[in-house]
Backbone of each chain as ProteinMPNN parsed JSONL, in Angstrom:
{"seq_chain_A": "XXXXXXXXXXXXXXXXXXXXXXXXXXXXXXXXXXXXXXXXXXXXXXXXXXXXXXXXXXXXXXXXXXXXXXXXXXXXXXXXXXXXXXXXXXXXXX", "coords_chain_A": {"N_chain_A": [[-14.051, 5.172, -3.87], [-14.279, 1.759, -4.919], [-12.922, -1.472, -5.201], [-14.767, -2.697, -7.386], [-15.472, -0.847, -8.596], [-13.645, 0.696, -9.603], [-12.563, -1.76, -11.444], [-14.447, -1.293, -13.064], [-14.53, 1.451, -14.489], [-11.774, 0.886, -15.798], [-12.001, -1.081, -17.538], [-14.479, -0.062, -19.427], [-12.497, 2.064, -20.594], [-10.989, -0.01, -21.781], [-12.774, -0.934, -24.006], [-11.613, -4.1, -25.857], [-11.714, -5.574, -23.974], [-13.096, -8.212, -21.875], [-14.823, -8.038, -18.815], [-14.162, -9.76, -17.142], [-11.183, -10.481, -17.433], [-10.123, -8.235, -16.493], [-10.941, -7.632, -14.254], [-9.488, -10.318, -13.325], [-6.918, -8.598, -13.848], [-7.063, -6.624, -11.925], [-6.665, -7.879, -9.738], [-4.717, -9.765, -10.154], [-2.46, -7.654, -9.675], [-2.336, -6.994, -7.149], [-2.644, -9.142, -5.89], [0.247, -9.621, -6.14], [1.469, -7.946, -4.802], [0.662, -8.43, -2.311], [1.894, -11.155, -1.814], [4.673, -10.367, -2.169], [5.318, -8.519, 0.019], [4.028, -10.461, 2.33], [6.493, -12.469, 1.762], [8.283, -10.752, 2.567], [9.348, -9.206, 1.072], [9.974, -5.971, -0.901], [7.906, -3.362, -2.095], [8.253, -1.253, -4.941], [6.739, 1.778, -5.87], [7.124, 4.027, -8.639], [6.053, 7.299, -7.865], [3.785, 6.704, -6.873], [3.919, 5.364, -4.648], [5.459, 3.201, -2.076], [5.621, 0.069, -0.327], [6.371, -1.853, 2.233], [7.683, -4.237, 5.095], [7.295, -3.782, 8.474], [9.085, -4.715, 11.451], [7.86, -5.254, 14.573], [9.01, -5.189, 17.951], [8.942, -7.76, 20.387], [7.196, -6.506, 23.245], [6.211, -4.942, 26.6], [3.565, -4.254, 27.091], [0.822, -2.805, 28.524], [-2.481, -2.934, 30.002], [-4.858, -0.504, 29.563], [-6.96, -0.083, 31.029], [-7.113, -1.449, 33.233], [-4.473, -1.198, 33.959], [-3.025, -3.461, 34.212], [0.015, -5.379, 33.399], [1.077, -6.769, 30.058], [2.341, -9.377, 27.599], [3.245, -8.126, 24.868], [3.664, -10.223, 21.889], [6.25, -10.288, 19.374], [5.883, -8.604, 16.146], [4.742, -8.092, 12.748], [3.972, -5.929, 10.481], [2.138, -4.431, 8.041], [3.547, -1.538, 5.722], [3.286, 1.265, 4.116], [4.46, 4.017, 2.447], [3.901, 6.669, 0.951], [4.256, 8.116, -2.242], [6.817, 10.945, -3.922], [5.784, 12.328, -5.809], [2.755, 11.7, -5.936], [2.405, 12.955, -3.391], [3.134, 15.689, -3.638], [0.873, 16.129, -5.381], [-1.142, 15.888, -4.546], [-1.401, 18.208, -2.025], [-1.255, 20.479, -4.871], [-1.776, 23.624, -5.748], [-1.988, 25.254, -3.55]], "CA_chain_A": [[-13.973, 4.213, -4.969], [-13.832, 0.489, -4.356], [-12.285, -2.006, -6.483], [-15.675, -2.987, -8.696], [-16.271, 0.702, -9.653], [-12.385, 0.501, -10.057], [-12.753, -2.4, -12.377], [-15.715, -0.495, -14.36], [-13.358, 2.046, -14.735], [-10.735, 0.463, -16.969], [-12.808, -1.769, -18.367], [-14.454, 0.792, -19.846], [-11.617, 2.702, -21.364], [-10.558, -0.725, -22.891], [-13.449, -1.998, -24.661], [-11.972, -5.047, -26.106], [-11.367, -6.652, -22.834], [-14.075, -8.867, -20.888], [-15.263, -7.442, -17.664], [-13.922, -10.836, -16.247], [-10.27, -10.135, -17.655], [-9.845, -6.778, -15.933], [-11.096, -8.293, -12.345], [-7.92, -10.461, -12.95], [-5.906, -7.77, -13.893], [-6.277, -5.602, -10.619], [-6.745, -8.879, -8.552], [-3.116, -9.801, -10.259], [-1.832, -7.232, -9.105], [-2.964, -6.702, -5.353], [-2.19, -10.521, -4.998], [1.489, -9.335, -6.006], [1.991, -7.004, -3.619], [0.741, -9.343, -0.914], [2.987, -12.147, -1.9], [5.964, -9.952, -2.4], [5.163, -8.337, 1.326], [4.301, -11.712, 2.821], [8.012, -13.035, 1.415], [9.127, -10.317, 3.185], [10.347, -7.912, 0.125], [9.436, -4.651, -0.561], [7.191, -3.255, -3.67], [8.447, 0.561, -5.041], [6.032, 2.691, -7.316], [7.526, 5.594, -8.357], [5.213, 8.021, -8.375], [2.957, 6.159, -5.911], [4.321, 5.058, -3.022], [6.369, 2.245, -1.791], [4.654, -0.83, 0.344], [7.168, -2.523, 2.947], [7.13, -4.318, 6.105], [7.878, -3.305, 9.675], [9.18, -5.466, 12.292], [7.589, -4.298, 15.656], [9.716, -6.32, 18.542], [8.309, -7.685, 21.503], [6.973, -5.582, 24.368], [5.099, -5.281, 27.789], [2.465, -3.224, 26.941], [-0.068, -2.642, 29.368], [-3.821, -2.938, 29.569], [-5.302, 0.678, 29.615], [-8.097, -0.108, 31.802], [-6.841, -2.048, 34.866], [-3.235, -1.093, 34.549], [-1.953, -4.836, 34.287], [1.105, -5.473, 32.491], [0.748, -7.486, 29.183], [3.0, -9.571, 27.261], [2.537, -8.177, 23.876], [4.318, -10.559, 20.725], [6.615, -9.642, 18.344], [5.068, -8.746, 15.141], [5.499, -7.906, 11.046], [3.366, -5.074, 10.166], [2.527, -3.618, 6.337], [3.793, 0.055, 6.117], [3.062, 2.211, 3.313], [4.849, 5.258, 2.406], [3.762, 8.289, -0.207], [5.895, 8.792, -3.057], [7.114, 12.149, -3.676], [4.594, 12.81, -6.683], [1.588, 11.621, -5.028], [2.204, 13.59, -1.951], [3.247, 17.136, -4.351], [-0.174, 16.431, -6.209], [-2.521, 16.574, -3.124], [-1.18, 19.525, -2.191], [-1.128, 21.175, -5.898], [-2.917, 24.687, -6.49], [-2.98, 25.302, -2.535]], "C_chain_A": [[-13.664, 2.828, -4.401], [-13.753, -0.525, -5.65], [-13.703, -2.756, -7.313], [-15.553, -1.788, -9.447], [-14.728, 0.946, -10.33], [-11.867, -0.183, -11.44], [-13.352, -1.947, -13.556], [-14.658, 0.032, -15.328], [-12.536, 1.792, -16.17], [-11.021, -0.314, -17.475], [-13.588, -0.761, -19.537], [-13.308, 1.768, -21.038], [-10.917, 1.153, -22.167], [-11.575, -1.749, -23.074], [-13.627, -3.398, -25.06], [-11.642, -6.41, -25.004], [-12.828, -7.067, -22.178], [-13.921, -8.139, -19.75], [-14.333, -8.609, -16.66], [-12.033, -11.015, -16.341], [-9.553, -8.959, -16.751], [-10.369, -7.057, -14.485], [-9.717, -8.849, -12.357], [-6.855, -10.141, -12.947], [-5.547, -7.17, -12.547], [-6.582, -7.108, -9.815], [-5.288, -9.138, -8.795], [-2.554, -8.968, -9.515], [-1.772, -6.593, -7.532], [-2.432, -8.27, -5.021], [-0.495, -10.527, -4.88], [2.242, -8.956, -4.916], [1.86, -7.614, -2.222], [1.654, -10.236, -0.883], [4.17, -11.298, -1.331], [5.788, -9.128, -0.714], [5.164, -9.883, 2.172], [5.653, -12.49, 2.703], [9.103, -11.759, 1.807], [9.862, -9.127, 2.259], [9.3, -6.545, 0.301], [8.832, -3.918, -2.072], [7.384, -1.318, -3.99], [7.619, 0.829, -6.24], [5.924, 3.483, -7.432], [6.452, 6.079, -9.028], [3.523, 7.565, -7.801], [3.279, 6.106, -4.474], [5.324, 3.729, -3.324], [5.614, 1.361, -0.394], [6.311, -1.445, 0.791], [6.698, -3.225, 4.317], [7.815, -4.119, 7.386], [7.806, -4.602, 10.689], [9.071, -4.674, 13.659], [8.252, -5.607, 17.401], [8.89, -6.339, 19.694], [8.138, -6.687, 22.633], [6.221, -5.951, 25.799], [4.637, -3.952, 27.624], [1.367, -3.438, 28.241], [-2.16, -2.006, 29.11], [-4.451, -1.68, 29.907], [-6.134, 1.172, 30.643], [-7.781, -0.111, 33.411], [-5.418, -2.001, 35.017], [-2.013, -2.157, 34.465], [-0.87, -4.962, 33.158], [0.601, -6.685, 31.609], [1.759, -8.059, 28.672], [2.654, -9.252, 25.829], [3.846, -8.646, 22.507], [5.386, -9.753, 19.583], [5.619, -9.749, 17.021], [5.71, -7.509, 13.994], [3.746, -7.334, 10.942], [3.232, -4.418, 8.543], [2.817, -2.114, 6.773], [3.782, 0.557, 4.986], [4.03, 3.833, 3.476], [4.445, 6.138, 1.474], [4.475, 8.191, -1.072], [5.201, 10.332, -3.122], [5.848, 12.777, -4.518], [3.29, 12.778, -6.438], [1.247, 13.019, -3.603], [2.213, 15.392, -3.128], [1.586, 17.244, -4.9], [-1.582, 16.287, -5.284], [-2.827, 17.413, -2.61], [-1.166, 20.421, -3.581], [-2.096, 21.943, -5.541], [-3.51, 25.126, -4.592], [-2.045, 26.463, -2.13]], "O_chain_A": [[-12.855, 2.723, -3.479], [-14.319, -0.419, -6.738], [-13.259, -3.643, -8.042], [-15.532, -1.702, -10.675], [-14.643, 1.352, -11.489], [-11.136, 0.334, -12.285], [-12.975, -2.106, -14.717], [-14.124, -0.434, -16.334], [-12.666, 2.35, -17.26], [-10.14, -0.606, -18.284], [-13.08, -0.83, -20.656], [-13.59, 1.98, -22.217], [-10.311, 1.36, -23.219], [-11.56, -2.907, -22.656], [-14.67, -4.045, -24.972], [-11.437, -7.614, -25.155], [-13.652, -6.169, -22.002], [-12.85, -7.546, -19.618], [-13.897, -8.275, -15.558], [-11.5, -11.624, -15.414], [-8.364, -9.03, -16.441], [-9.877, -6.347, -13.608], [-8.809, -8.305, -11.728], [-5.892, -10.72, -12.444], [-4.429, -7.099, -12.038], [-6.789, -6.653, -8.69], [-4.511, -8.844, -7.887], [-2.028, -9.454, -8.514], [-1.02, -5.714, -7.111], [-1.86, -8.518, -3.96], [0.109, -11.119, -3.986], [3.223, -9.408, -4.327], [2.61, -7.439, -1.261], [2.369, -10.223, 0.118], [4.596, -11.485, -0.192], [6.813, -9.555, -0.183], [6.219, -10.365, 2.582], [5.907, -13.211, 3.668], [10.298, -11.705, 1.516], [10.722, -8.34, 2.653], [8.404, -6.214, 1.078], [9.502, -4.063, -3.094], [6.8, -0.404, -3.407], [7.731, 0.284, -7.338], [5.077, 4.173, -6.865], [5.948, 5.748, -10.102], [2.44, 7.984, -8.21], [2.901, 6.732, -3.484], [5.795, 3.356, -4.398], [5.091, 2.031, 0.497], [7.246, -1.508, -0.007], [5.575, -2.972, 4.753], [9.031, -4.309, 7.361], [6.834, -5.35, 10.786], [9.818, -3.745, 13.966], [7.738, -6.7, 17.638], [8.234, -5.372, 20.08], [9.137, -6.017, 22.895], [5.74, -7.058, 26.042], [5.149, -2.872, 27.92], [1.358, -4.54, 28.79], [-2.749, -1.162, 28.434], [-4.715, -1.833, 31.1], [-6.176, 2.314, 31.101], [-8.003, 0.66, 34.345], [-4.921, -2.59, 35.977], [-0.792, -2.027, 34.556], [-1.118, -4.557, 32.023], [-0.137, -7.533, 32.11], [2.725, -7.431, 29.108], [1.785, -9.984, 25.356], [4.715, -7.855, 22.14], [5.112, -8.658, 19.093], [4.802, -10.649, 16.829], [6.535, -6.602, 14.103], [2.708, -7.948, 11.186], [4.224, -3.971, 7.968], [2.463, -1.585, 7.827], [4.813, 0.081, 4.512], [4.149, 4.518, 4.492], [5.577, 6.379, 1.055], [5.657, 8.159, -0.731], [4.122, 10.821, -2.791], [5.052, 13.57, -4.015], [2.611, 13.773, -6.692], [0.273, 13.638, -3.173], [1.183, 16.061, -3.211], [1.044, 18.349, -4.853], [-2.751, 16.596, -5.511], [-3.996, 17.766, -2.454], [-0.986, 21.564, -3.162], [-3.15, 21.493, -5.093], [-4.677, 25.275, -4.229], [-2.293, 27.136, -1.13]]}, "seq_chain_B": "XXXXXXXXXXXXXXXXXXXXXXXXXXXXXXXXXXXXXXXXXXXXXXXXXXXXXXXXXXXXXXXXXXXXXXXXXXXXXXXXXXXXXXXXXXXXXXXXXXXXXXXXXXX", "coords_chain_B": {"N_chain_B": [[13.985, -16.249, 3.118], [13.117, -13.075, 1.412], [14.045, -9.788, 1.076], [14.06, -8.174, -1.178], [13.336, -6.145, -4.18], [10.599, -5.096, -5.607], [9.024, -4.114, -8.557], [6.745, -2.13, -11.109], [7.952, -3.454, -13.115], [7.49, -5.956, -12.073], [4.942, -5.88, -11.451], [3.742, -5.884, -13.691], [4.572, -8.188, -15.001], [3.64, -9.991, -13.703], [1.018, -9.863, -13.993], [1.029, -10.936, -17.121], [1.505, -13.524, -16.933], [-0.838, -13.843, -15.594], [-2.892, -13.635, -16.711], [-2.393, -13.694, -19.455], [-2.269, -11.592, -21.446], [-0.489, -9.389, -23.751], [3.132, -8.86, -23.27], [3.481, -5.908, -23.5], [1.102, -4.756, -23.145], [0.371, -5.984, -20.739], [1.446, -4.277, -19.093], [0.967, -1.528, -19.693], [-1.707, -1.536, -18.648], [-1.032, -2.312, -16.134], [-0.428, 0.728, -15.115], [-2.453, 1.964, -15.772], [-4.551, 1.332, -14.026], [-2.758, 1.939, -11.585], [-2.985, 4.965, -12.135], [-5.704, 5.4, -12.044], [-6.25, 4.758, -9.512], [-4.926, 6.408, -8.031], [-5.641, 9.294, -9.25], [-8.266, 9.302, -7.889], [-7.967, 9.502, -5.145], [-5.981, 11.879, -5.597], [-8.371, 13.451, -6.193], [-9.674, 13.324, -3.444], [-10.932, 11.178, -2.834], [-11.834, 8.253, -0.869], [-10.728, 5.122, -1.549], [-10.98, 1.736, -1.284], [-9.583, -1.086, -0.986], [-10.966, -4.03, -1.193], [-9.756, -6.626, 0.737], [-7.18, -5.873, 0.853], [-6.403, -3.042, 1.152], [-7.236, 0.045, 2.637], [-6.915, 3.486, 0.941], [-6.642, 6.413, 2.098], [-7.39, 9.918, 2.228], [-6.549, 12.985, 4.247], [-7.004, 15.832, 6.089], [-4.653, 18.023, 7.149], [-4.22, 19.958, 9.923], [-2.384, 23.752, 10.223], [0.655, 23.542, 12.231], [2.708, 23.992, 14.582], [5.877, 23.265, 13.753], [8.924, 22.07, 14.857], [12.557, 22.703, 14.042], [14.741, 19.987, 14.228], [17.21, 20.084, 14.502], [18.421, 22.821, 14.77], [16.617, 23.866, 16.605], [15.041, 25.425, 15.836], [11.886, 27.302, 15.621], [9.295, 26.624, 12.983], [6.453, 27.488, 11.495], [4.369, 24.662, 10.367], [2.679, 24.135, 7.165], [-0.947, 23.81, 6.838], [-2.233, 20.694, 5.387], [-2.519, 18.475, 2.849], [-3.105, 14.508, 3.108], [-1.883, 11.285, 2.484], [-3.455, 8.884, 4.094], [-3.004, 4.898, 4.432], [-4.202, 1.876, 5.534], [-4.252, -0.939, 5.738], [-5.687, -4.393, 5.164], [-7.797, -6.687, 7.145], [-6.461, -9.022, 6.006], [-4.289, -8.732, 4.701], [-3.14, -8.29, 7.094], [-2.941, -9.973, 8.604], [-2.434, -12.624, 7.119], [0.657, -11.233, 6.476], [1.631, -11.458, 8.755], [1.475, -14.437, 9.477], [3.352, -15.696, 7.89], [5.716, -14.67, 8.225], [6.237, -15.134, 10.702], [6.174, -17.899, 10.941], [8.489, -18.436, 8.767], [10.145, -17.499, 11.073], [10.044, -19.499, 13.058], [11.174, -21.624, 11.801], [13.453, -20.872, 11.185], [14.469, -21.105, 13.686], [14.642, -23.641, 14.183]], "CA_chain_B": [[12.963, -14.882, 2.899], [12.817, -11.423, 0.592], [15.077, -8.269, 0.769], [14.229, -7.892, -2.862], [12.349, -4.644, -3.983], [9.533, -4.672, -6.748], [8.639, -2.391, -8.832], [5.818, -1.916, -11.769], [8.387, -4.473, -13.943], [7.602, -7.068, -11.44], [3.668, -6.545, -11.648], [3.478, -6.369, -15.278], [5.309, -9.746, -15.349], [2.418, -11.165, -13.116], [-0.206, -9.507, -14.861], [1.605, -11.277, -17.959], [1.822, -14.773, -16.694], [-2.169, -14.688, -15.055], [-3.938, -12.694, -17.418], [-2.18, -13.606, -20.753], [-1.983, -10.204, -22.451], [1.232, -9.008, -24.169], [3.877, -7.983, -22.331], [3.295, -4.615, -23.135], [-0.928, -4.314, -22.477], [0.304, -5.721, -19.13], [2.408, -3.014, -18.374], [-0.066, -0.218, -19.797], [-2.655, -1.663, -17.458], [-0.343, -1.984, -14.536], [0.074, 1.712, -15.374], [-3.484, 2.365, -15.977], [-4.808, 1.134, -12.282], [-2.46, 3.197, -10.639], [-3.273, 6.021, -12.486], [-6.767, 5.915, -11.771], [-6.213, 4.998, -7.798], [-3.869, 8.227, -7.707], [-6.698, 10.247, -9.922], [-9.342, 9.315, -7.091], [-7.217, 9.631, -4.295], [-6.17, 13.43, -5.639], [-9.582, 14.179, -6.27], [-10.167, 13.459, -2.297], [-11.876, 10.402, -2.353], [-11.497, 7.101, -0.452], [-10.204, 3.975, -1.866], [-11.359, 0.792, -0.632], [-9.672, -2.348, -2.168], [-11.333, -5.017, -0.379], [-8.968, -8.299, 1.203], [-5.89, -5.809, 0.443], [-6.294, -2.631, 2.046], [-7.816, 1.641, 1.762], [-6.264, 4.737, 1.273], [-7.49, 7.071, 2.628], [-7.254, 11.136, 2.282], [-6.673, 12.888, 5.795], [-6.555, 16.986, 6.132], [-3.652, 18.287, 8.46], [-4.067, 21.871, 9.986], [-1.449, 24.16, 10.976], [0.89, 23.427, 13.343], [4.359, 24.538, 15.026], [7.516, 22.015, 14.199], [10.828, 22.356, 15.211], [13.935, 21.59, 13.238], [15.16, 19.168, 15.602], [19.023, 20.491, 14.468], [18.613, 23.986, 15.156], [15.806, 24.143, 17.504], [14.097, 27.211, 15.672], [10.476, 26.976, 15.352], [8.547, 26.376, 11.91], [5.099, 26.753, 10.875], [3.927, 23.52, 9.177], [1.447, 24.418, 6.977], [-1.838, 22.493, 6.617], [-1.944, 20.375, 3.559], [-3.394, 16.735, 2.781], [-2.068, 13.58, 3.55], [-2.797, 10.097, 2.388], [-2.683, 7.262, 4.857], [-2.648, 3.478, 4.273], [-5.027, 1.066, 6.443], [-4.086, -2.806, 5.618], [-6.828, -4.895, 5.3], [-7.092, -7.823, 8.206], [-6.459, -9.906, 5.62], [-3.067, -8.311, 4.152], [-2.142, -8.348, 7.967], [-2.663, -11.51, 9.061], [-0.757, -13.111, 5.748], [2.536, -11.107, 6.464], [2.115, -12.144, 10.347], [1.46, -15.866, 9.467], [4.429, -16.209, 7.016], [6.83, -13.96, 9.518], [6.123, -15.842, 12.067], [6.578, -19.228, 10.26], [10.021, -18.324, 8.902], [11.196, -16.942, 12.077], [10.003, -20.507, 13.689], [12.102, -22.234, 11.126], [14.929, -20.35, 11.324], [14.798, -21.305, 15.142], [14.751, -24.753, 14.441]], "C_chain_B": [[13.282, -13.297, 2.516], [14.049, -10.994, 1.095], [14.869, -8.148, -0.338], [13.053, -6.501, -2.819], [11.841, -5.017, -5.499], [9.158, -3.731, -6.759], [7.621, -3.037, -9.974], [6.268, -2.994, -12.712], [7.655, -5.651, -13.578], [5.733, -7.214, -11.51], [2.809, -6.872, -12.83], [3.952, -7.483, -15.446], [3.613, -10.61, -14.48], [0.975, -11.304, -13.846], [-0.254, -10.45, -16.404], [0.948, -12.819, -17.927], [0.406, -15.205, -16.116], [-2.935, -14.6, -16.128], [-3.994, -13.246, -18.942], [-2.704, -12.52, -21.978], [-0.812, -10.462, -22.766], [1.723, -8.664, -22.905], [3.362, -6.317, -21.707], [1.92, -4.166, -22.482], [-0.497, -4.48, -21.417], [0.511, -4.897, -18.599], [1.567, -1.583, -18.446], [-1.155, -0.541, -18.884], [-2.483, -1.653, -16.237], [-0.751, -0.337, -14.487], [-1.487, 2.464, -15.336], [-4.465, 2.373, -14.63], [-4.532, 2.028, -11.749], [-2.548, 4.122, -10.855], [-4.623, 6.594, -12.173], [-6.976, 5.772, -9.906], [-5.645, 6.81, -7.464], [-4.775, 9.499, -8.059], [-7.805, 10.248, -8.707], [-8.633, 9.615, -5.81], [-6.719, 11.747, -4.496], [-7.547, 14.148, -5.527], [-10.429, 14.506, -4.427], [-10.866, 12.202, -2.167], [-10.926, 8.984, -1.792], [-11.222, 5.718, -1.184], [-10.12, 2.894, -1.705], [-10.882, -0.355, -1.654], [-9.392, -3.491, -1.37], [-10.192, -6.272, 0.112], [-7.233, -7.139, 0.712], [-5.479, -4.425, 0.912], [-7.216, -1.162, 1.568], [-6.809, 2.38, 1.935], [-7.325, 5.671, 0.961], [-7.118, 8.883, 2.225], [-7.148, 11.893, 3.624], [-5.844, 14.757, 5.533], [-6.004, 17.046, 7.264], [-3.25, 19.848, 8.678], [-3.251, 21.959, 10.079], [-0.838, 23.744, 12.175], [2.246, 24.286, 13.53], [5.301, 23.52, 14.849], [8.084, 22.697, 14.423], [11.34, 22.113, 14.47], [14.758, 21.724, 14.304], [16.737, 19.811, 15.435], [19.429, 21.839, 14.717], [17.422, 24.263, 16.39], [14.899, 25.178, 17.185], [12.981, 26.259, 15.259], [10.051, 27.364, 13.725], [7.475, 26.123, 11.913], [4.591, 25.708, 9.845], [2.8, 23.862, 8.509], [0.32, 23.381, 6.565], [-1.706, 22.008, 5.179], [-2.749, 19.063, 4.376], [-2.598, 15.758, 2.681], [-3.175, 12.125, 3.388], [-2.61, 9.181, 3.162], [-3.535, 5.916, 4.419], [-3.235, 2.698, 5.461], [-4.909, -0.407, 5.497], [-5.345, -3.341, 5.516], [-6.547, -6.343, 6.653], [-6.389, -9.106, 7.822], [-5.098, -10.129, 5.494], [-2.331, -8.917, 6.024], [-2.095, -9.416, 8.577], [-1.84, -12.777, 8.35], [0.318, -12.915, 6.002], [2.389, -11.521, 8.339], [2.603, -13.43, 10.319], [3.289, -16.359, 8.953], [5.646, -15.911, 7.864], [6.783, -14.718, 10.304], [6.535, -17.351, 11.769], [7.966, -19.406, 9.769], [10.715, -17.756, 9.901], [11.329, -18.683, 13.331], [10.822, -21.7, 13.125], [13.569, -22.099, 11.158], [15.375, -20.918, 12.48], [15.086, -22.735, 15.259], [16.177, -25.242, 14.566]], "O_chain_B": [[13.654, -12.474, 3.352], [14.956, -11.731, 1.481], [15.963, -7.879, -0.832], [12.31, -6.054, -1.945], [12.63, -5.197, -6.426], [8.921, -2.818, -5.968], [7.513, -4.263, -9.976], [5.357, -3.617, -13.258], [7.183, -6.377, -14.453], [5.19, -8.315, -11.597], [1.826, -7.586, -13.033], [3.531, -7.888, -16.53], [2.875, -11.535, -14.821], [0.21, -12.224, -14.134], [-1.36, -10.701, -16.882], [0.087, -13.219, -18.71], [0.137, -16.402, -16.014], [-3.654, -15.544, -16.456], [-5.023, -13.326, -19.613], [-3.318, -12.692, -23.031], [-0.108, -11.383, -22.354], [1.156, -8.321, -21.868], [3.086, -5.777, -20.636], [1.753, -3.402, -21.531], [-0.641, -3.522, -20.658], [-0.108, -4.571, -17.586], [1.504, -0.744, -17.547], [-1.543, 0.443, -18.255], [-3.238, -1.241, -15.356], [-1.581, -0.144, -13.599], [-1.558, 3.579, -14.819], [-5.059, 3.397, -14.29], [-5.295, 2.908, -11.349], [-2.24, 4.815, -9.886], [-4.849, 7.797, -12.04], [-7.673, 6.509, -9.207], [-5.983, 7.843, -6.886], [-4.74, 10.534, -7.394], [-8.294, 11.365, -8.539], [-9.341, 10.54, -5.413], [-7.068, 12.637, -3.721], [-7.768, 15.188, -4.906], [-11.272, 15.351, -4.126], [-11.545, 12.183, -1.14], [-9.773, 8.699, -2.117], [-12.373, 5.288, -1.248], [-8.963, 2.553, -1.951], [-11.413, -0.615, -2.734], [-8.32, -3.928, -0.951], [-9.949, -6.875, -0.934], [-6.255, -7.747, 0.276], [-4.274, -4.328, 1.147], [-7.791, -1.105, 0.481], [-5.922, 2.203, 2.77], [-8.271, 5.786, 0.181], [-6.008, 8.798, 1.7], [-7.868, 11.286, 4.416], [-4.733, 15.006, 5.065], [-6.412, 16.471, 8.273], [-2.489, 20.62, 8.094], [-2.568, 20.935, 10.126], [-1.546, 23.552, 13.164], [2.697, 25.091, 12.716], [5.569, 22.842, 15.841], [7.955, 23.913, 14.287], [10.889, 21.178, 13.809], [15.256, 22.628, 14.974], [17.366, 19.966, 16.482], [20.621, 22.105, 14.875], [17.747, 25.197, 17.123], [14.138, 25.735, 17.976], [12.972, 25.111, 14.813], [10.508, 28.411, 13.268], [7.062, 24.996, 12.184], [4.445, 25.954, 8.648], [1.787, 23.93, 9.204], [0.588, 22.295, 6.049], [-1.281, 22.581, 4.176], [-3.218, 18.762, 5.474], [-1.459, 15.91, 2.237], [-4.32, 11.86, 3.755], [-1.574, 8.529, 3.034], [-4.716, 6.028, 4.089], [-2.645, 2.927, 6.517], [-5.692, -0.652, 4.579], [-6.234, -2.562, 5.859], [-5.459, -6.822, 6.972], [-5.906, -9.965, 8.56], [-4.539, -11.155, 5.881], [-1.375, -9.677, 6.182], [-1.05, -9.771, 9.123], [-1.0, -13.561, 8.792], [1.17, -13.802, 5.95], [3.404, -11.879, 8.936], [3.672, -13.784, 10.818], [4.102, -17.094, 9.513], [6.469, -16.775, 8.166], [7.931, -14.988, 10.658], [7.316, -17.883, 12.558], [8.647, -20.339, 10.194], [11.898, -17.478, 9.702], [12.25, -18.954, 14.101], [11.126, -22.649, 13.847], [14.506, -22.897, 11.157], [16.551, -21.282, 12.523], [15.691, -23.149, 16.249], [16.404, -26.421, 14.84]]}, "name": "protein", "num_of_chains": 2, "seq": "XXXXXXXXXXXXXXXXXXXXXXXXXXXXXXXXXXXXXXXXXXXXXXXXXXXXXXXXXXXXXXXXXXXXXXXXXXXXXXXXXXXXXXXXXXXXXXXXXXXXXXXXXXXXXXXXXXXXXXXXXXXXXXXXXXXXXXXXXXXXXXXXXXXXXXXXXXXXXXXXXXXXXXXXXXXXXXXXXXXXXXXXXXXXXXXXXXXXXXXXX"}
C-alpha cells in the first residue's frame, strides 16, 4: 500500500470530504511525526508503535574492503518500535 | 530541544489546526489512518509512505534463545515481525536539526 491508495482508502469511506482534504489529513500527520522527531521528542501510539530517536556516538569504523580505519560522525537516527497490539495481531491464529 | 512524548492527542490537534475539521473528525481520522496502515500491515502487505518512511512485514523462523539470567535454552518460535525503514528524507531532517542544536549548544 502506498500513501495515494492510502488516501483512496479513507476518502472513500468518508464521502463528504474532497480527495484534496484527506491528502492533507495523512500529510498532517506524517509531517507531525517528523517535526516532533526532528525537535527531538518522541511520538507514542498505543496500539501502534512508538517513533523515537537514537543517538549513535562517534566511532572508528573501518572500511570493509581495504581495512582502513574511518572516522565515522556522531549521528541521530529514527527508531521505531512495535506496540504490543500490533505485534500480538501479526502473530494471531498461528 | 524535545523530551516531550506525543501521542494521537497531539496529531489530532495538527490535523485540527491544518485541515480545519472539528476537533473530533480530526481525531476519528487520526484514528482511521492508523487503522487502515495496521489493517494492511496485518494482512502482510508493505507500506510505503513516500518522504516519511515503509513498514515492512518480515517472517522469522525458528530459532534457539537463551534466557540470558538462567542460561537455559528456549525455542523461539517463528512468527512475523514488522520493521521500520526511514525514508532519506525523515533521516536527513532529524540529522540536520541534531546536529544544528548540538552546534549551538557548543557555542
Amino acid at each position: 500500500m502506498i500513501k495515494s491508495e492510502l488516501v483512496q482508502i479513507i476518502a472513500t469511506r468518508n464521502p463528504h470530504l474532497f480527495l484534496r482534504d484527506v491528502e492533507n489529513i495523512v500529510s498532517a500527520i506524517f509531517d507531525e511525526i517528523t517535526d516532533a522527531l526532528a525537535d527531538g521528542n518522541r511520538v507514542e501510539l498505543r496500539g501502534f508503535g512508538a517513533f523515537s530517536v537514537k543517538n549513535r556516538p562517534a566511532r572508528t569504523g573501518r572500511n570493509p574492503r581495504t581495512g582502513d580505519s574511518v572516522e565515522v560522525e556522531e549521528k541521530w537516527v529514527p527508531f521505531f518500535k512495535t506496540g504490543k497490539e500490533l505485534r500480538e495481531r501479526l502473530n494471531a491464529g498461528k | 530541544m524535545g523530551g516531550k512524548t506525543l501521542t494521537r492527542a497531539d496529531l489530532a490537534e495538527a490535523v485540527y489546526r491544518k485541515v480545519g475539521l472539528s476537533r473530533t473528525e480530526s481525531a476519528e481520522l487520526v484514528e482511521a489512518v492508523l487503522d487502515e496502515i495496521c489493517e494492511a500491515i496485518v494482512r502482510g502487505e508493505t507500506v510505503k509512505l513516500s518522504s516519511f518512511a515503509t513498514f515492512h512485514v518480515r517472517d522469522k523462523n525458528e530459532r534457539i534463545g537463551r534466557n540470558p539470567k538462567t542460561g537455559e535454552e528456549v525455542p523461539i518460535l517463528p512468527r512475523r515481525v514488522m520493521t521500520f525503514k526511514a525514508s532519506n528524507v525523515l533521516k536527513s531532517r532529524i540529522l540536520r536539526t541534531h546536529q544544528n542544536s548540538k552546534d549551538k549548544a557548543a557555542k
